[in-house]
Rosetta silent file (secondary structure, phi, psi, omega in degrees, C-alpha in Angstrom):
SEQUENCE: XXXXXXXXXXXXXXXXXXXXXXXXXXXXXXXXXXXXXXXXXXXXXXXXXXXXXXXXXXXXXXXXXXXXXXXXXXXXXXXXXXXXXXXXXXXXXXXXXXXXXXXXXXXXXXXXXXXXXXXXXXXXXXXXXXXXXXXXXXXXXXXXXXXXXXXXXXXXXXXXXXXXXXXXXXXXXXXXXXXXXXXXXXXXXXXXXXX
SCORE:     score description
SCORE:     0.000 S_00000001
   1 L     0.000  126.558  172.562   97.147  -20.878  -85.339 S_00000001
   2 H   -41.611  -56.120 -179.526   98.453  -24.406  -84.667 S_00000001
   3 H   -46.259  -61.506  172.886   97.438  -25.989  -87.856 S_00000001
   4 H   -38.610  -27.930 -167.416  100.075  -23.327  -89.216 S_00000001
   5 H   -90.138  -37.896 -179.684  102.749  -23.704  -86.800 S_00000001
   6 H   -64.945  -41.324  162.751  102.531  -27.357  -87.699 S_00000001
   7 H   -99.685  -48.613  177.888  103.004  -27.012  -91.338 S_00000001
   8 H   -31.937  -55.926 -166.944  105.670  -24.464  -91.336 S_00000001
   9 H   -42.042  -62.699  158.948  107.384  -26.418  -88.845 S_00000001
  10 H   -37.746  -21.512 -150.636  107.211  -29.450  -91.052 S_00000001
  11 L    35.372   55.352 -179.202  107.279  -27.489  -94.679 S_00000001
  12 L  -108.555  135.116 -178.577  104.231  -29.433  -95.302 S_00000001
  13 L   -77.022  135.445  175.445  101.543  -27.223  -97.612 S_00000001
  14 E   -77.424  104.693 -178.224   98.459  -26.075  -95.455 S_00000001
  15 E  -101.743  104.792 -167.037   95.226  -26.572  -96.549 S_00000001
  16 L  -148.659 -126.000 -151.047   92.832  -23.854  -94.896 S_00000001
  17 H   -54.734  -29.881 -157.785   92.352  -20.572  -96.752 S_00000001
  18 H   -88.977   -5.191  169.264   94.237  -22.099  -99.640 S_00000001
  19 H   -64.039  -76.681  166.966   91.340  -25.208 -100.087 S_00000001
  20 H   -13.955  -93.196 -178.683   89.268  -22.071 -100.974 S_00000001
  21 H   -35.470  -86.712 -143.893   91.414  -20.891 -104.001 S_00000001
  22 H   -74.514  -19.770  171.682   91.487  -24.279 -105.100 S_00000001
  23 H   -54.778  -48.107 -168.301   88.019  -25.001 -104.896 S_00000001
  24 H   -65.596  -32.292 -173.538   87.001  -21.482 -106.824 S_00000001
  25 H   -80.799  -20.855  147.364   89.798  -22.652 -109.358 S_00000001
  26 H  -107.464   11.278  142.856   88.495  -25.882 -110.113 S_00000001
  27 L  -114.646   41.457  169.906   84.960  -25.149 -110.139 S_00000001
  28 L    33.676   59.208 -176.854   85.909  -21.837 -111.973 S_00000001
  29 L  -141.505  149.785 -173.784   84.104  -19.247 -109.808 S_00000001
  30 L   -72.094  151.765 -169.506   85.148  -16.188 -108.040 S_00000001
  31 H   -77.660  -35.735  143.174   86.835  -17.106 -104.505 S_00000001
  32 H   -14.984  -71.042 -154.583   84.050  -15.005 -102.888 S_00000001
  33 H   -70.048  -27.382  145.888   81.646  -17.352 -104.261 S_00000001
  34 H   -57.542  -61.408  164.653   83.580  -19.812 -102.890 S_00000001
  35 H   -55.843  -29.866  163.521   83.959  -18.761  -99.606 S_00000001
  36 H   -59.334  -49.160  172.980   80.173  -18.159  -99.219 S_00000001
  37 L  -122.261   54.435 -179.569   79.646  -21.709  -99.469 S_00000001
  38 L   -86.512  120.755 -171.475   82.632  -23.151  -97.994 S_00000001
  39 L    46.749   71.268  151.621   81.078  -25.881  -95.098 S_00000001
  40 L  -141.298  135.400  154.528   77.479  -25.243  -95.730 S_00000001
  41 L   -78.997  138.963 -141.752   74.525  -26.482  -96.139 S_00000001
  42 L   -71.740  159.892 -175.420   72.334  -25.771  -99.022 S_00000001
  43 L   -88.102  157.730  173.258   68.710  -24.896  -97.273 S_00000001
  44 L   -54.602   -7.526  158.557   65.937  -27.734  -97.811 S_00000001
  45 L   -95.996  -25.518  177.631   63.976  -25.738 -100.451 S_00000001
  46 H   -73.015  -25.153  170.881   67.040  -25.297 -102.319 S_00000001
  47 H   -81.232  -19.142  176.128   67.727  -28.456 -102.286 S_00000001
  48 H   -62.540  -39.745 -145.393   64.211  -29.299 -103.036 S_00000001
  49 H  -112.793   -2.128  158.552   64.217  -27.084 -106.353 S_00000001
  50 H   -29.331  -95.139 -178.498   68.008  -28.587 -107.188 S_00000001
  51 H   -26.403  -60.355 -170.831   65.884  -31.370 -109.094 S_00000001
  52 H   -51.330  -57.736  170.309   63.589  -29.026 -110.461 S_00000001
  53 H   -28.540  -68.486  178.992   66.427  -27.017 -112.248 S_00000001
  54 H   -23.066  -64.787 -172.311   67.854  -30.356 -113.420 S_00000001
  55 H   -49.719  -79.084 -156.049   64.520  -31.043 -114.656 S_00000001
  56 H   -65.272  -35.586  178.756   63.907  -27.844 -116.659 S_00000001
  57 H   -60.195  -50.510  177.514   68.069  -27.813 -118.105 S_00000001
  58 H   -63.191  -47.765  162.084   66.689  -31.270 -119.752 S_00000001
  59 H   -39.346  -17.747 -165.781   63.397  -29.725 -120.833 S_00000001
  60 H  -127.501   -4.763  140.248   65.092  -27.327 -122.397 S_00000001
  61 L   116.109   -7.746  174.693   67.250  -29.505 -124.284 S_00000001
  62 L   -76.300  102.247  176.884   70.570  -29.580 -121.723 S_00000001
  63 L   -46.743  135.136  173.624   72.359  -32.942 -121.011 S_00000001
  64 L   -49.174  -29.346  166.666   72.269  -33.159 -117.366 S_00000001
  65 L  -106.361   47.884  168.889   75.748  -33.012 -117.031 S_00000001
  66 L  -123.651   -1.024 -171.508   76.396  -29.672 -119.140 S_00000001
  67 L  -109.309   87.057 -178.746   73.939  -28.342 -116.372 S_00000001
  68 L   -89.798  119.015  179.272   76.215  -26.742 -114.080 S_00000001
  69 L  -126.793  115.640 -149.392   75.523  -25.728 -110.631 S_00000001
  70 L  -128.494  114.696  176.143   77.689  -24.275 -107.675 S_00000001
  71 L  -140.822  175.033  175.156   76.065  -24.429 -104.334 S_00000001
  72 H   -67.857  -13.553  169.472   77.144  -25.737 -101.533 S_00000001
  73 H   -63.356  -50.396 -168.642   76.446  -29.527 -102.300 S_00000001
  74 H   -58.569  -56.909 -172.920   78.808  -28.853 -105.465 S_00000001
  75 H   -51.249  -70.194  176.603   81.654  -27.360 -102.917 S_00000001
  76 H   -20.342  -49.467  171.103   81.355  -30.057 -100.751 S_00000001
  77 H  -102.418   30.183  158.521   82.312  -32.720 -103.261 S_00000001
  78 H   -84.423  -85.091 -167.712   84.903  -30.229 -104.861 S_00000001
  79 H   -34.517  -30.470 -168.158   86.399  -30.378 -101.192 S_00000001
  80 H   -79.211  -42.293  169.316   86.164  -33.801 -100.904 S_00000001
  81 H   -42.396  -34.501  170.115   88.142  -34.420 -104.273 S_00000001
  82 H   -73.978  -64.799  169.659   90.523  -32.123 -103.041 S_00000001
  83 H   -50.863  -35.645  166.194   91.348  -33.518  -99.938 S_00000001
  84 H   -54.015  -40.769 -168.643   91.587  -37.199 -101.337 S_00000001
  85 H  -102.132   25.202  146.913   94.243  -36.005 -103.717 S_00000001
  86 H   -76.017  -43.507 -174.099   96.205  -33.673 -100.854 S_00000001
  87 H   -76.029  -19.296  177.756   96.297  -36.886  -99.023 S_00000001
  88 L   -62.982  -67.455  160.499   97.294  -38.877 -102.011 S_00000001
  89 L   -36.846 -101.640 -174.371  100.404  -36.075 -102.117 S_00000001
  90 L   117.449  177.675 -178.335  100.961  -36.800  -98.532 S_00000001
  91 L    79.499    2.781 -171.678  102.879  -33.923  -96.662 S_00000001
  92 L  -121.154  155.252 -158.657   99.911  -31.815  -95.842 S_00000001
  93 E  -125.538  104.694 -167.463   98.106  -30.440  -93.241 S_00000001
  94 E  -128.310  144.913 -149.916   94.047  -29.959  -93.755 S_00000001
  95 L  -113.816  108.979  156.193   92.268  -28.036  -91.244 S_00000001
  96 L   105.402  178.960  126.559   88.369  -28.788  -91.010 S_00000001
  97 L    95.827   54.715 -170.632   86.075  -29.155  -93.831 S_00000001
  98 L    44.430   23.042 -149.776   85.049  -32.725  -92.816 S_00000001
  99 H   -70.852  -45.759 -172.668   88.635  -34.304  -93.783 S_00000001
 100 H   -61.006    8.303  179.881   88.518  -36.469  -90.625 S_00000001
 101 H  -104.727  -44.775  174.310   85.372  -38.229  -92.345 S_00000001
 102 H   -76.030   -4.436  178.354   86.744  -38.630  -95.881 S_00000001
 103 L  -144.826   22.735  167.425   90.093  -39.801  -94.974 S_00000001
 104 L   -47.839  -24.813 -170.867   88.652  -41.917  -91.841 S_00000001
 105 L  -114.743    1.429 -174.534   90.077  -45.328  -93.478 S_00000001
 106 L  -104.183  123.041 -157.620   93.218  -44.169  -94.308 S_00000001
 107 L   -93.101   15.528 -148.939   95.996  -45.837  -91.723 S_00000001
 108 L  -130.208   -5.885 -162.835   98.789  -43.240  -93.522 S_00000001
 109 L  -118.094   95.333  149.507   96.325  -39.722  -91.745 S_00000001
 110 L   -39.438   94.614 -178.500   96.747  -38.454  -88.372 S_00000001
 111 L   -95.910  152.552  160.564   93.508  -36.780  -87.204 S_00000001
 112 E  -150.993  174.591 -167.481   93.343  -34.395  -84.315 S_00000001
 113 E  -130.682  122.059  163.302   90.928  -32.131  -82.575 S_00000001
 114 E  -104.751  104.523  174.688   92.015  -28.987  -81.309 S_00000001
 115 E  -111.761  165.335  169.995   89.317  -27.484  -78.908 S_00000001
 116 L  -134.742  150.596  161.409   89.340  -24.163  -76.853 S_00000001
 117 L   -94.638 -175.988 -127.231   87.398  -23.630  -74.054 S_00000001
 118 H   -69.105  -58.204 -175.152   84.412  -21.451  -73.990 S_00000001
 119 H   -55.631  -41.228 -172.675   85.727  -18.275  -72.673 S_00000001
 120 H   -94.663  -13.951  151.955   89.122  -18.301  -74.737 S_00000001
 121 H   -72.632  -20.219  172.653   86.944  -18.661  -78.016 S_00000001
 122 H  -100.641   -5.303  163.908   85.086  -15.696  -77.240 S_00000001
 123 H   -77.693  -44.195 -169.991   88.341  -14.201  -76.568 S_00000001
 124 H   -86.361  -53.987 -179.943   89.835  -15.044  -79.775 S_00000001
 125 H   -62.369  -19.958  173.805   87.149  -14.190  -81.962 S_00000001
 126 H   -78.280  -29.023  165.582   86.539  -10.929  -80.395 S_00000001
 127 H   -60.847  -65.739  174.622   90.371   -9.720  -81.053 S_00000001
 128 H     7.821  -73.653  178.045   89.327  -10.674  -84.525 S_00000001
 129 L  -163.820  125.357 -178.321   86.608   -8.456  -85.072 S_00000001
 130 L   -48.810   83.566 -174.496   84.109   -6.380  -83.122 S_00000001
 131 L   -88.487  -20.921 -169.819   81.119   -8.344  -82.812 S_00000001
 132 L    59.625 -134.620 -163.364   79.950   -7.214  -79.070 S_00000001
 133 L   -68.309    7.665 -170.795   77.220   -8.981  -77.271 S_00000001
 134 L  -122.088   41.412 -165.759   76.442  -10.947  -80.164 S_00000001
 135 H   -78.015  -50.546 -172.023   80.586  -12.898  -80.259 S_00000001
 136 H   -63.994  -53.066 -169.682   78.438  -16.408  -78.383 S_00000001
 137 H   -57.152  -39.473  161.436   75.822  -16.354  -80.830 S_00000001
 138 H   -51.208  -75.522  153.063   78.320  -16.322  -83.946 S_00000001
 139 H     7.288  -77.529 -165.363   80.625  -19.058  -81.866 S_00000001
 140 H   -30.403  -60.848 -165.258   76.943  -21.082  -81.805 S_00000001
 141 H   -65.472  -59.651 -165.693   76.149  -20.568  -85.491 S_00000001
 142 H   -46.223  -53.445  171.668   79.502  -21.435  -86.605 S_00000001
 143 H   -72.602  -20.452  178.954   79.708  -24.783  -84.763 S_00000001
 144 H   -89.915  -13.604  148.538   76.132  -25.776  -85.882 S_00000001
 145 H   -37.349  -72.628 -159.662   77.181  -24.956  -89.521 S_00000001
 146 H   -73.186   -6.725 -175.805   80.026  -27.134  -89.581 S_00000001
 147 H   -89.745  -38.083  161.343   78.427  -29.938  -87.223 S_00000001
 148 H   -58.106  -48.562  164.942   75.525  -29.963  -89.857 S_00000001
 149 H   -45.602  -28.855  177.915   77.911  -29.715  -93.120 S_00000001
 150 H   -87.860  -16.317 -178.672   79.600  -32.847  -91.703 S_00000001
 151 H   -74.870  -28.664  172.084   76.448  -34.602  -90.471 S_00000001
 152 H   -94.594  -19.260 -167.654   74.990  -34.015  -93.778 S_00000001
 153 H  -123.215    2.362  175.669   77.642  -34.378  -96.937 S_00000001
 154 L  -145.285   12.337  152.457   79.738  -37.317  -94.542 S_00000001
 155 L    70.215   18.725  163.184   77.272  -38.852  -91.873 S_00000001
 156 L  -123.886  133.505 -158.179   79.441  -37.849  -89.003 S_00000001
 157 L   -76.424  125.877  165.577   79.081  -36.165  -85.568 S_00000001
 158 L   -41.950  -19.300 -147.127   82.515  -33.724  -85.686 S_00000001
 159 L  -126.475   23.557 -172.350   82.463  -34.012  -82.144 S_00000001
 160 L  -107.652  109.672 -169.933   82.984  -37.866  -82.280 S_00000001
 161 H   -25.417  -52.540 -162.817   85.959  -39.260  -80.191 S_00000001
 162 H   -51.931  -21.296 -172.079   86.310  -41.929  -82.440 S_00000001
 163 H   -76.045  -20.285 -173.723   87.318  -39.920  -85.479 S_00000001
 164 L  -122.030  146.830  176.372   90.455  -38.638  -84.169 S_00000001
 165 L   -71.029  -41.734 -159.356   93.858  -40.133  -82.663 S_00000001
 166 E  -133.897  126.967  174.893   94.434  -37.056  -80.701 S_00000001
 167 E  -118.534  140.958 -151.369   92.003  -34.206  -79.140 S_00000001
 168 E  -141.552  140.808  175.273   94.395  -31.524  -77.750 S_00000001
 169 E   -84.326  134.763  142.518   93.092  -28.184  -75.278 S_00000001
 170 H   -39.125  -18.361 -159.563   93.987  -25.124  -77.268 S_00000001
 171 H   -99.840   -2.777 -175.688   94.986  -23.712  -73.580 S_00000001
 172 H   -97.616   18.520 -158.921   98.163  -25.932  -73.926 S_00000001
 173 L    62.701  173.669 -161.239   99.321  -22.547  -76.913 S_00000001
 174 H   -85.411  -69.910 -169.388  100.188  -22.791  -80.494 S_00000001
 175 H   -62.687  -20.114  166.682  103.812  -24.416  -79.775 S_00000001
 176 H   -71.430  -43.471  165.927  103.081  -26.980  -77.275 S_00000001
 177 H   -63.169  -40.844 -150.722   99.945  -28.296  -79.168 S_00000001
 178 H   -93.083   -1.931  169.007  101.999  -27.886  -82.466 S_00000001
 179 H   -86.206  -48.537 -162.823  105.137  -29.809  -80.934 S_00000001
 180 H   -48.678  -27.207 -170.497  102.920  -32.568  -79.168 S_00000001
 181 H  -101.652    3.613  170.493  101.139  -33.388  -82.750 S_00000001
 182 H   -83.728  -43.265 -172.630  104.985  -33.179  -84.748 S_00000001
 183 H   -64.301  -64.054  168.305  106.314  -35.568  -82.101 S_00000001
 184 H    -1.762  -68.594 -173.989  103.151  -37.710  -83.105 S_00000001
 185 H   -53.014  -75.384 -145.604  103.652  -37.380  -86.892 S_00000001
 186 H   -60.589  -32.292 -115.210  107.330  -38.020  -86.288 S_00000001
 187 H  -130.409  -87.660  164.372  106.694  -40.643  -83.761 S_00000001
 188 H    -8.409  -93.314  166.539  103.678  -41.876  -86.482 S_00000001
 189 H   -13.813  -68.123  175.240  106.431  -41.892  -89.439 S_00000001
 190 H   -55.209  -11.238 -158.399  108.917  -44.019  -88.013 S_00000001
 191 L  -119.833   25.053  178.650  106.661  -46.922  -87.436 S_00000001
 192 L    61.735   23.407 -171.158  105.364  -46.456  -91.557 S_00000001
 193 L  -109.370  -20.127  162.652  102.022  -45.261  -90.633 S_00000001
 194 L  -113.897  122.046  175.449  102.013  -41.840  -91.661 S_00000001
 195 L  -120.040    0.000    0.000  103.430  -39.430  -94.228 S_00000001
């Protein structure tokens, strides 16, 4: 994985699987439970009957904010909280999870885009795990997950040029992408604009 090769390389801490753990640890939940609704959206009756809940924790005598609920709206602004204060840290490398929307204004954050093409994604995911004829429909799902979690909890298409300094082919391998975005950083660094 790039993102990886990039913070080892660096010894900058990686925030991917380990954003998980810290989500489940500071909304106290099992990391399962966390990983279920890590970049999702909640469905539109659930979100409908949010309010309703609300409603009935006060009816029932609960200040609204003693009325705790962990869905995926709640991850979402866990994640975002998280990422502001990784970037606060500085030194870190966060993969996903809308960061290039929430740290969009910050002159001190390299974004990049790392794409594969079609064929070498259906490649990769299939060493993974045996999915068989059904590896493009998961591929499908997966990108319309995360292009709705970002279109919905940050108001941005994922797939928008503008968001990133650098979009990189996956096809150039994990050391050639992961030198081209350290010479960046490094490159970035000297001229005060990044840490």
């Amino acid at each position: 994985m790039i993102a990886r090769y990039v913070a080892e390389t660096l010894a900058w801490k990686l925030l991917d699987g380990a954003l998980i753990a810290e989500i489940a640890q500071t909304a106290q939940v099992a990391t399962e439970t966390a990983v279920r609704y890590d970049e999702q959206v909640d469905s539109w009756w659930h979100r409908f009957n949010r309010g309703g809940v609300t409603s009935a924790a006060i009816y029932a005598g609960i200040a609204p904010g003693d009325a705790q609920f962990f869905d995926a709206e709640s991850t979402a602004a866990i994640t975002r909280q998280i990422i502001q204060e990784a970037a606060e840290d500085g030194d870190c490398v966060i993969v996903g999870r809308g960061g290039q929307c929430v740290l969009q204004d910050r002159k001190d954050v390299l974004h990049v885009f790392v794409y594969g093409p079609w064929a070498e994604r259906i490649e990769r995911v299939g060493g993974r795990a045996p999915f068989g004829p059904h590896i493009e429909e998961l591929i499908r799902a997966t990108d319309h997950e995360r292009a709705s979690y970002v279109q919905t909890y940050y108001g941005c298409d994922w797939k928008d040029p503008h968001l990133y300094h650098m979009m990189l082919s996956s096809t150039l391998g994990r050391e050639q992408a992961g030198w081209m975005i350290i010479d960046a950083v490094e490159q970035w660094s000297r001229h005060g604009d990044a840490r």
